[in-house]
C-alpha positions as CSV (number, residue, x, y, z in Angstrom):
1,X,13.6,1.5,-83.3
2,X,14.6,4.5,-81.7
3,X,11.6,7.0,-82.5
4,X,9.8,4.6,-80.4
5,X,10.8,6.7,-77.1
6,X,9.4,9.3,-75.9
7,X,10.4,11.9,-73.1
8,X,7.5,13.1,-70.6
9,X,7.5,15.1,-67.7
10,X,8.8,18.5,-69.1
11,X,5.8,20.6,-67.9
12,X,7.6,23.2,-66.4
13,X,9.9,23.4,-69.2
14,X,9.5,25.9,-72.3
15,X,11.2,26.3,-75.4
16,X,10.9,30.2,-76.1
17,X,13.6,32.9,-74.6
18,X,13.2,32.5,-70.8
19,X,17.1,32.3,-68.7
20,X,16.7,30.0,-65.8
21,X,18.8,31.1,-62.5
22,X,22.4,29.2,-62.3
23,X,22.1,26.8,-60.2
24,X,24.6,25.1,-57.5
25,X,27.5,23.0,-59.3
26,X,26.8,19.6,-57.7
27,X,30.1,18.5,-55.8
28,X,32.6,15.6,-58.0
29,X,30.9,12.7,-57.0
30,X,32.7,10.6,-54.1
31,X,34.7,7.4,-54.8
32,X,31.8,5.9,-52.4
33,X,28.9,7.5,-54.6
34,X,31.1,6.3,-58.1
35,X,30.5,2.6,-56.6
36,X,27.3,2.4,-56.3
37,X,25.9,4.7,-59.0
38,X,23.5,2.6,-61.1
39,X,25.4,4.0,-64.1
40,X,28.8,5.7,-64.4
41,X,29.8,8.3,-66.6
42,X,33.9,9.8,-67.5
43,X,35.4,12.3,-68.6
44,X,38.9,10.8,-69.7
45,X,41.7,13.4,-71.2
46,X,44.6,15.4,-69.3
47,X,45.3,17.8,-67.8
48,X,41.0,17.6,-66.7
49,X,41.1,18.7,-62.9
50,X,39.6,21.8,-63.8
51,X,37.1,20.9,-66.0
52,X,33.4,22.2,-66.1
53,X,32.1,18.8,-67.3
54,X,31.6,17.1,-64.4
55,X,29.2,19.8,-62.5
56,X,27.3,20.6,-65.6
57,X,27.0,16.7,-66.6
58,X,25.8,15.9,-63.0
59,X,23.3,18.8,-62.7
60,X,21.4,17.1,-65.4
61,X,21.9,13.5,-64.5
62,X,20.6,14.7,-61.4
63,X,17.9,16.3,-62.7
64,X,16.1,14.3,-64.9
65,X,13.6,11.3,-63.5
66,X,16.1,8.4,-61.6
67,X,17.1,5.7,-64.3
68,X,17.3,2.5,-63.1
69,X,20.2,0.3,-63.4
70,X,21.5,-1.6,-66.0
71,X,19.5,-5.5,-66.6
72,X,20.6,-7.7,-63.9
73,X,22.7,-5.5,-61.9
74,X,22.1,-5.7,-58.4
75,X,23.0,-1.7,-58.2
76,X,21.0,0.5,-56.4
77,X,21.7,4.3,-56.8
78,X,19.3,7.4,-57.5
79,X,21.0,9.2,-59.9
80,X,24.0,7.9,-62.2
81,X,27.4,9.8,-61.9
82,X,29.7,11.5,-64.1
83,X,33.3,11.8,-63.2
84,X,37.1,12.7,-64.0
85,X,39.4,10.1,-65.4
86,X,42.5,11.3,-65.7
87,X,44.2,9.8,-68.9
88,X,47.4,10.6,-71.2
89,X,47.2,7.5,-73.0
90,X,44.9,5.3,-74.7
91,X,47.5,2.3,-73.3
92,X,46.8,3.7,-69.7
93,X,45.0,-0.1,-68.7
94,X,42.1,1.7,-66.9
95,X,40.4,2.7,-70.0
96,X,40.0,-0.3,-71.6
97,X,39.1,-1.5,-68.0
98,X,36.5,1.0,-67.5
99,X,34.5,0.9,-71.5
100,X,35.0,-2.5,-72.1
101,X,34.6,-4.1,-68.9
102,X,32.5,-2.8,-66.7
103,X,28.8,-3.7,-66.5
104,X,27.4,-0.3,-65.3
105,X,29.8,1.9,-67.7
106,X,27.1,3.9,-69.7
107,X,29.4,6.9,-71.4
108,X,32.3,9.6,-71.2
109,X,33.6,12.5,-72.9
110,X,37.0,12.0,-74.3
111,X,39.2,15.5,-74.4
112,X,43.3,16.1,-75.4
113,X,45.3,14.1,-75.8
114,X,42.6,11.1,-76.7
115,X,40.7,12.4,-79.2
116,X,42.4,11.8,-82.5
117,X,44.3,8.2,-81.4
118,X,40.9,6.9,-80.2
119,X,40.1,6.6,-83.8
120,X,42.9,4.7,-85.0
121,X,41.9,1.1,-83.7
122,X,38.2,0.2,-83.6
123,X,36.5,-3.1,-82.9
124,X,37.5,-5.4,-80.2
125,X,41.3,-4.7,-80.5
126,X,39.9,-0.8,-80.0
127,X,38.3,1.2,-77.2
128,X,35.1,2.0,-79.1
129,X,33.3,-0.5,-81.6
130,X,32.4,2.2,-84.7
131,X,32.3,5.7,-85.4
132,X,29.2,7.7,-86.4
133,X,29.5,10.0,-89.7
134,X,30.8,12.8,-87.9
135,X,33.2,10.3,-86.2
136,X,34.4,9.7,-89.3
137,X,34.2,12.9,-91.1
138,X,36.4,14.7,-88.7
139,X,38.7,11.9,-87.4
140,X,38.1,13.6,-84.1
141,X,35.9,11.8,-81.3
142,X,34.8,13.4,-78.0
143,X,32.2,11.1,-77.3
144,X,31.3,7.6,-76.6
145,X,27.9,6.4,-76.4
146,X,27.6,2.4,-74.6
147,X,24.2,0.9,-76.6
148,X,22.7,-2.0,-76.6
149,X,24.3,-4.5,-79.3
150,X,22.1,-8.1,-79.8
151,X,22.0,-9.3,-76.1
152,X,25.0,-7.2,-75.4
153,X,26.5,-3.3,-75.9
154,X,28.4,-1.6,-78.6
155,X,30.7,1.6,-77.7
156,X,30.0,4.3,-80.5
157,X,32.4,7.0,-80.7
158,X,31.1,10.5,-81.9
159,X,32.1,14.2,-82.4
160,X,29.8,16.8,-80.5
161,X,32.6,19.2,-81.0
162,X,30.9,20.2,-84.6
163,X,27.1,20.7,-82.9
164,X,29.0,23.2,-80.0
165,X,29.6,25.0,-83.2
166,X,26.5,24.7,-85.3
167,X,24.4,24.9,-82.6
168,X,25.7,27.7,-80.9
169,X,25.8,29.9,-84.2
170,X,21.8,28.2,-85.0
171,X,21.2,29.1,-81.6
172,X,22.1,32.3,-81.8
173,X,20.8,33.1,-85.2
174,X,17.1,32.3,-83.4
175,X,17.6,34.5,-80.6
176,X,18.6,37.2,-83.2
177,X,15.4,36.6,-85.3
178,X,13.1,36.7,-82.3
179,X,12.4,33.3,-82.3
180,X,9.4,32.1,-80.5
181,X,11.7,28.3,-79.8
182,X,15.3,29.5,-79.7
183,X,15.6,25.6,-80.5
184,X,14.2,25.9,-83.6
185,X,17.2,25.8,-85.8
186,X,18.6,23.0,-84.1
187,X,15.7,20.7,-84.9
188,X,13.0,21.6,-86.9
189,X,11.3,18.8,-85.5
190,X,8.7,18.5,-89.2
191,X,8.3,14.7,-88.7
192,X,11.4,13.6,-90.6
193,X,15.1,14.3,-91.5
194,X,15.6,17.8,-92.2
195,X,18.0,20.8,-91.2
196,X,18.5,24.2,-91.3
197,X,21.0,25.6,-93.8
198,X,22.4,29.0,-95.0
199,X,20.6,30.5,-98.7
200,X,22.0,30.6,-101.7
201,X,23.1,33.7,-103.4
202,X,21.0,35.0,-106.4
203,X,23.4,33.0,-109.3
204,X,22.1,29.5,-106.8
205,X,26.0,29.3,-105.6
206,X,26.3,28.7,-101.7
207,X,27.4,31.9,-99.3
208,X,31.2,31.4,-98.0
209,X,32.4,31.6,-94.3
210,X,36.1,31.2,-92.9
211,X,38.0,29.4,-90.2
212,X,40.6,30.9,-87.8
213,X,43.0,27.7,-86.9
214,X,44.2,24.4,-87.3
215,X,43.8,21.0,-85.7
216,X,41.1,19.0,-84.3
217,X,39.2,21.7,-83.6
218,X,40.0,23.5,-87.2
219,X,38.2,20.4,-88.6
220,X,35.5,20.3,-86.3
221,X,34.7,23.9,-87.3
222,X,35.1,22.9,-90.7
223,X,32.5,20.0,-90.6
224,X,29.9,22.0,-88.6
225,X,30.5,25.3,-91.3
226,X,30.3,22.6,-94.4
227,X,26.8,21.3,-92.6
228,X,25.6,24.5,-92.3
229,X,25.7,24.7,-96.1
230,X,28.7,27.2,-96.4
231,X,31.1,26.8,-99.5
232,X,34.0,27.9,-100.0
233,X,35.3,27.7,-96.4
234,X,38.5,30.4,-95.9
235,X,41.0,29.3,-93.5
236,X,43.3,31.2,-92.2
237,X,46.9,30.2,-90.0
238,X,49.8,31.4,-89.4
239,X,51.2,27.4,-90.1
240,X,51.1,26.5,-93.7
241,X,51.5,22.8,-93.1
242,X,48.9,22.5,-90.2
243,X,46.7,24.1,-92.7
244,X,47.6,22.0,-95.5
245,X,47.1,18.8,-93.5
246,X,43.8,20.0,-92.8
247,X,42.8,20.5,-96.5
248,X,44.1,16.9,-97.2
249,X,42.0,15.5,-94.5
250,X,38.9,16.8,-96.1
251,X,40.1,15.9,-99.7
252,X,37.6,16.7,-102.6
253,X,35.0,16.5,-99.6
254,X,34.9,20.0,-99.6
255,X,36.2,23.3,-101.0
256,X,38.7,24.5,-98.3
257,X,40.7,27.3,-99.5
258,X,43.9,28.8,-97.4
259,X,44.8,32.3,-97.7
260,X,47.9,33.3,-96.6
261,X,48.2,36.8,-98.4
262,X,46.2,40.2,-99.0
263,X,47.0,39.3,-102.7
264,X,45.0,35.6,-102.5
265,X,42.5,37.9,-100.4
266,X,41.8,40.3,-103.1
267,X,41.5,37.3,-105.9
268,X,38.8,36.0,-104.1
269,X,37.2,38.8,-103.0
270,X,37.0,39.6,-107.0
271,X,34.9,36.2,-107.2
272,X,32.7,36.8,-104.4
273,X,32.3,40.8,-106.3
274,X,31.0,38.5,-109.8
275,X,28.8,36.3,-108.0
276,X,30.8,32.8,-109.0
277,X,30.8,32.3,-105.1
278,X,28.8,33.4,-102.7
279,X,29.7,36.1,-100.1
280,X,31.0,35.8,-96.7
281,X,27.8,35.2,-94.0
282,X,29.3,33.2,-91.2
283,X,32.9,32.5,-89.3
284,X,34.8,30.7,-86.7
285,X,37.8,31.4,-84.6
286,X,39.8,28.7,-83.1
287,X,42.8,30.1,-82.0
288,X,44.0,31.3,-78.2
289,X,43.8,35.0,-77.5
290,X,47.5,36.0,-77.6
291,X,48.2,39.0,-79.5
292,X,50.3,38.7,-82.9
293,X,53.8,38.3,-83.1
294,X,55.3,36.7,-86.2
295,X,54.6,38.1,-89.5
296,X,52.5,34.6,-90.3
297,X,50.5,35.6,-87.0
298,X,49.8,39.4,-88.1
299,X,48.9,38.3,-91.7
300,X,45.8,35.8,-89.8
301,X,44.6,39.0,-88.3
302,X,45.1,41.3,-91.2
303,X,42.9,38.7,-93.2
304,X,40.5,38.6,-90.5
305,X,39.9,42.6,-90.4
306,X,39.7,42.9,-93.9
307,X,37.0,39.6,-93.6
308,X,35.0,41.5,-90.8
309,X,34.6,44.8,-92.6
310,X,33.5,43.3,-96.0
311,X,29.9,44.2,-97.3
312,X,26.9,42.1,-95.9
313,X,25.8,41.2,-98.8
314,X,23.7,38.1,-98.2
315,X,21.0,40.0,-96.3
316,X,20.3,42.1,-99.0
317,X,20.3,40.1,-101.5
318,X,17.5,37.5,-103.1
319,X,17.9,34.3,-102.4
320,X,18.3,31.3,-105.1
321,X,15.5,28.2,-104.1
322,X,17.2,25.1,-102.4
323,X,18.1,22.2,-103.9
324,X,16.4,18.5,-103.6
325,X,19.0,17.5,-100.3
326,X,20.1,13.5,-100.9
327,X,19.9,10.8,-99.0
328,X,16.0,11.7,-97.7
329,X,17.0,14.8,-95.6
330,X,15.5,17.8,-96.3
331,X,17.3,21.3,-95.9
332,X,15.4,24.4,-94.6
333,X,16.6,28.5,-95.9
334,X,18.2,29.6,-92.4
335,X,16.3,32.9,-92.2
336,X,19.0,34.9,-92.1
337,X,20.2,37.4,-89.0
338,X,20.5,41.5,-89.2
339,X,24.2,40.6,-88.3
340,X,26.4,37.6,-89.4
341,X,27.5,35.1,-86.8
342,X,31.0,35.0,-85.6
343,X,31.9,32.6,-82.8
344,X,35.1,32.8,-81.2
345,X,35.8,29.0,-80.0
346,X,38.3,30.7,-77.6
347,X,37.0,31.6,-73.9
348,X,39.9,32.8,-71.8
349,X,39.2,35.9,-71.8
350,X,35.5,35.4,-72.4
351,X,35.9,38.6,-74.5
352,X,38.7,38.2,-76.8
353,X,40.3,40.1,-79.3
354,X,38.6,38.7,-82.0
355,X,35.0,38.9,-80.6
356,X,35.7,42.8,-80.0
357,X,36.9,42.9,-83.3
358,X,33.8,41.5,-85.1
359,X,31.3,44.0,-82.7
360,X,33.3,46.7,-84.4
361,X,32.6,45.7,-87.7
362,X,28.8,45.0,-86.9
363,X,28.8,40.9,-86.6
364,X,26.7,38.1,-84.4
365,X,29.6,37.8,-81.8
366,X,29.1,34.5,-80.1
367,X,31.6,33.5,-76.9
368,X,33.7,29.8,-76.9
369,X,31.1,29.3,-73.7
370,X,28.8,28.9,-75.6
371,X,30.0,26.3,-77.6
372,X,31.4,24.5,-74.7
373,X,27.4,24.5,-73.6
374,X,26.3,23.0,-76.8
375,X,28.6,20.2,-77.3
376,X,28.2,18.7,-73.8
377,X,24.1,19.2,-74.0
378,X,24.9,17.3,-77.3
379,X,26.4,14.6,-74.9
380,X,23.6,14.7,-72.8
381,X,20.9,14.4,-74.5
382,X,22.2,10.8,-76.5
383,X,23.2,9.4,-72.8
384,X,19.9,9.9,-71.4
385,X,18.1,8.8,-74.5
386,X,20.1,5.5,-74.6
387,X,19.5,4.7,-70.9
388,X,16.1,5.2,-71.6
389,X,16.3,2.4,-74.3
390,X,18.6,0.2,-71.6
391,X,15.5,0.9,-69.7
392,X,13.1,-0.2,-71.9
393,X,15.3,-3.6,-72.7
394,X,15.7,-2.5,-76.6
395,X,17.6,-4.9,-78.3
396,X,19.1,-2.3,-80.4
397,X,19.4,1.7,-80.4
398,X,21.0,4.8,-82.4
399,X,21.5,7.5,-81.1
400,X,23.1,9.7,-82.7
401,X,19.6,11.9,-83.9
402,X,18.7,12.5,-80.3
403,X,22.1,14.7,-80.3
404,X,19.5,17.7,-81.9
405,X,16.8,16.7,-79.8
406,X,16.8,19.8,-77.6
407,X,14.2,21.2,-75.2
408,X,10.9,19.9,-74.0
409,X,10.9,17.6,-77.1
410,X,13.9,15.8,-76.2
411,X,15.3,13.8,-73.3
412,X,16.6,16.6,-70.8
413,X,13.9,19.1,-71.2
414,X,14.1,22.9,-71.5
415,X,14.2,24.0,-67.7
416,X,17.4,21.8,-67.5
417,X,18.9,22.6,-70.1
418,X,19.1,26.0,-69.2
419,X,19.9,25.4,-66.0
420,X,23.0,23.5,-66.5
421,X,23.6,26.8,-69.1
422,X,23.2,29.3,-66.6
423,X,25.5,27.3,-64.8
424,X,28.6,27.1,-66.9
425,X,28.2,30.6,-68.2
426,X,28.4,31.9,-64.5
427,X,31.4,29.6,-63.8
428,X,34.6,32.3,-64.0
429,X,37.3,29.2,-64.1
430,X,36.9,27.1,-67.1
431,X,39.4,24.5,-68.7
């Protein structure tokens, strides 16, 4: 079983509000260093020769306790190695090559254009074996996990896109209650499944949120808002049909509601005024920072004003008690923040128009760094837990819930994680 491991050797680690210094990007590992590396890491997607991944990646596999190689390889490395793949095609032969084939493969982050056709073929015909339930909520995998299988390995394919947003916003959220484990959101860490989600209003209906976008990332944001306990979810973009498809995805999943006009606004905003929904307390932007053009475009920002300047009325209101959550897991009244959350996914600027906008009107304004941060420590912390279960010669492993498992609890440990934090958030190029 996988609660069987345990992560020591985080004494200088804490969990409260202290910023580590940035540390120095490790360089790209060498083709030299690649070969011997007692496990190897990707990142496959294109265009990727800018990407942050591999010197935030590295600065943790290089800083947690040297994992030994795989059974029976005759390997010999002190610290694994995380590198660029470039890749346009799931046909291009060195992917299969690399996940299926090679001994010492142990993980990779998959980016555009990979993420959605990795999905369509899985099992041995596929790249990756199965998906987890956010692999197959979204459709959307940036992740693959190599695990022990019965005397052999299994590729899972996950999305750590929706954590960058939950966590980032959870994250947040601490830091703007005060905290004593900014963490605490993220894993409650009570002794079994639980997570943290948003109140109810006083009539017991959820609060609403709403999504800037379309696409993958539109349905990332989607499943990490719907997770979060937010219903309705708004969704605003200037292309109908992108939209549209994105509703369909979900299905009767979930209550996704475009809005296209002030009229559509208003009618809703009438239902949020009675109390048959709940009001807004949370948003997402996932579009780039280019300034209106079209009349579709202008409409997505005149529905976003008119979003940011509406009444908190969550914080001041009392809150309905939670219902019984199913399947075992246990949800937890997110103590809510003097200001509501609003994370931009967009970085470039880090200050966009959107995050300036939300200040104005008094919101949580979180930057698309930050997210970036989240997903990857997402990453991190199920590749070190799984070579820690190579390590200990399980025969099987999950693990997927070690995703959450953040600070000195977890596999990296606090001081890392904010160092490889620090580091990002200091880097002034990002792709």
């Amino acid at each position: 079983m996988s609660q069987s491991i345990s992560f020591q050797g985080h004494a200088n680690g804490t969990n409260g509000h202290a910023t580590a210094t940035p540390a120095n990007a490790p360089p790209h590992p060498t083709p030299e260093q690649i070969a011997s590396s007692a496990r190897r890491y990707f990142l496959f997607g294109s265009p990727i020769s800018h990407s942050a991944s591999p010197a935030f990646q590295n600065l943790m596999l290089q800083s947690i306790a040297p994992i030994n190689a795989f059974p029976g390889s005759d390997k010999q490395s002190f610290f694994p190695t995380y590198s660029l793949k470039d890749t346009k095609s799931i046909d291009e032969p060195h992917l299969r090559e690399i996940v299926r084939n090679d001994p010492l493969f142990a993980g990779a982050g998959v980016t555009m254009p990979l993420k959605v056709v990795i999905t369509a073929t899985l099992g041995e015909e596929g790249v990756i074996d199965e998906l987890s339930a956010a692999g197959k909520a979204t459709q959307t995998v940036n992740t693959i996990i190599s695990v022990p299988h019965n005397g052999s390995r299994k590729m899972i394919g996950t999305n750590t896109d929706y954590l960058g947003i939950s966590h980032s916003v959870l994250r947040a959220v601490a830091e703007c209650n005060a905290e004593d484990r900014v963490t605490k959101y993220l894993d409650p860490q009570l002794g079994y499944a639980a997570r943290y989600v948003f109140p109810r209003n006083p009539e017991g209906k959820h609060y609403s949120a709403f999504i800037i976008g379309s696409g993958g990332t539109c349905r990332s944001a989607v499943y990490a808002v719907s997770q979060m306990g937010l219903s309705p979810i708004y969704l605003l973009n200037r292309d109908a049909a992108e939209t549209q498809a994105v509703v369909e995805h979900f299905g009767n999943s979930l209550d996704l509601r475009p809005l296209r006009s002030i009229e559509a606004y208003n009618a809703e905003a009438a239902k949020r005024d009675a109390g048959e929904i709940g009001h807004i307390a949370c948003a997402v932007g996932a579009i780039p920072a280019f300034a209106p053009e079209t009349p579709d475009e202008k409409m997505v920002y005149t529905l976003a004003e008119m979003f940011f300047a509406s009444p908190y009325h969550a914080l001041t209101q009392p809150h309905a008690p939670l219902p019984s959550a199913e399947a075992g897991e246990a949800l937890i009244e997110l103590p809510l923040p003097t200001n509501r959350p609003f994370l931009d996914m967009c970085y470039k600027p880090r200050i966009t128009p959107l995050l300036r906008l939300a200040e104005q009107n008094h919101w949580l304004a979180i930057g698309g760094v930050e997210a970036m941060v989240e997903q990857g420590l997402a990453q991190a912390r199920m590749w070190a837990a799984t070579a820690k279960a190579w390590e200990q010669g399980m025969a099987e492993f999950e693990p997927i819930e070690f995703a959450v498992k953040a600070g000195d609890e977890g596999p990296i440990g606090f001081k890392v994680e904010e160092e490889a934090r620090e580091l990002v958030r200091s880097m002034l190029d990002i792709k």
